[in-house]
N, C-alpha and C positions, 0 to 999 in steps of 0.2 A: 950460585950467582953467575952471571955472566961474564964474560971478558968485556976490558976497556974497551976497546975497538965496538964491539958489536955494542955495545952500553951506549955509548956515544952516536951509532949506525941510528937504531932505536929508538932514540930521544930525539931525531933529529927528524927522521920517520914519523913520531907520533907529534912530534910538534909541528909541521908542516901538515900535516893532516889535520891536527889542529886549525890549524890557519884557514888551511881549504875550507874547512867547515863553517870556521866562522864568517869567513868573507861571501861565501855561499848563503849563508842563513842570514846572516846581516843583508846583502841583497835581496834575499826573497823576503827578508819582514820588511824592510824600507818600502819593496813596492805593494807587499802587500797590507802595509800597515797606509801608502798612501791609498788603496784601493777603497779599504776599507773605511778611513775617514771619510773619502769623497764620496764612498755611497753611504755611509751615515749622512753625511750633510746635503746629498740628496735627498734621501730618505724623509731628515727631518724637513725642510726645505719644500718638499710633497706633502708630509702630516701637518704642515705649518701652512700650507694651502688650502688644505683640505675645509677647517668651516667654512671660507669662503666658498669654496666653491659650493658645499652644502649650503649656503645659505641663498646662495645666488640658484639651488634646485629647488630649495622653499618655494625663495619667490617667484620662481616660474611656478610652481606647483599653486599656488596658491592664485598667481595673475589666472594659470590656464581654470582653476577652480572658479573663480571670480568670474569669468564667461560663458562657463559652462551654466552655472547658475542664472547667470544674465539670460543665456539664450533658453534655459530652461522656461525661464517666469518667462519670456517673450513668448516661446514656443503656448503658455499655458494662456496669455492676452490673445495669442491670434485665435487658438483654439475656441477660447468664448467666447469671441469674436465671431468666429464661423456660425458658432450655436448660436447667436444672437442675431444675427444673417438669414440663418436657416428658418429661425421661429418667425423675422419679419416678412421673409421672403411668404412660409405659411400663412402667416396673417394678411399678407398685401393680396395672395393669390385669391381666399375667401372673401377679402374685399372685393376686388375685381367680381369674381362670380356672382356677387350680389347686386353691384353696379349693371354687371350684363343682364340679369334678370330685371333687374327695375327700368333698365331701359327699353328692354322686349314689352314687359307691360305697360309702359308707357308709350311705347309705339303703337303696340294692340290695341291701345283706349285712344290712339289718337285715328290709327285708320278708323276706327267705331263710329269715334267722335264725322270724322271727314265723311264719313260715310252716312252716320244719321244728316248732317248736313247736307250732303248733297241730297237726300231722298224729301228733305223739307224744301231744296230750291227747287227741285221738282213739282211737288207738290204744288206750293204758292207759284211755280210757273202757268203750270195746269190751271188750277182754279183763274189766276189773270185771265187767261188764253179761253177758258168755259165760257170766263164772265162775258167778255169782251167781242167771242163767236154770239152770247146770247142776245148780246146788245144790237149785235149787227143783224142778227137772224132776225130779231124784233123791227128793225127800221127796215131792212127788207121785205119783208113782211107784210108793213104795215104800206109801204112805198109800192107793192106789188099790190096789193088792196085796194089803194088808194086810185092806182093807173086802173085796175079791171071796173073800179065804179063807178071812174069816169068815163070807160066808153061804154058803159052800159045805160 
């Protein structure tokens, strides 16, 4: 066994080490026991946020799906829209082409037509103009006749 003195040295040694220790570990669990709750209760505080905020990505997810669909079916209205453009556009230009041909022929049978016309105003010009020379040839004629019988 040891001596009183150093018995007493010893216990006094290990009980002050004792102390140190505890007042040291009691310190570091104090802060590290408040670290620890206050990032538990961060923690929770974050996971207790969290469906919100999932639910607030839903509904973005869902608005921006909501649009995308909108502009899809728009994007697919103009689209038939275009081909519906496009088929009248084809359609109106074959119109067109047929218009311009019936008006060519319609021109062609009108100069025809102007042209038979004018060949008949000619015509009944001439025959007036025949007649009307023959008429006069005859009274000349007759009036030249008539002057040579009498100074004969």
């Amino acid at each position: 066994m040891m001596p009183q003195p150093m018995k007493g040295h010893f216990i006094r040694v290990l009980f002050t080490t004792c102390i140190l220790f505890t007042v040291t570990l009691t310190s570091t669990v104090n802060a590290a026991s408040a670290n620890i709750f206050s990032d538990i209760y961060s923690g929770w505080e974050r996971v207790s946020e969290l469906p919100g905020e999932v639910n607030a990505l839903q509904e973005s997810y869902q608005q921006t799906l909501n649009q995308l669909n909108e502009t899809s079916a728009q994007l697919g209205q103009a689209q038939a829209n275009v081909e519906a453009f496009k088929a009248q556009n084809e359609q109106l230009i074959e119109q067109n082409q047929k218009l311009t041909d019936m008006v060519t022929k319609l021109q062609e049978d009108q100069d025809a037509k102007n042209a038979t016309t004018k060949r008949i105003q000619t015509m009944i010009i001439t025959v007036i103009v025949l007649i009307l020379g023959y008429f006069v040839l005859i009274r000349v004629m007759r009036w030249g006749m008539r002057r040579r019988s009498g100074r004969a």
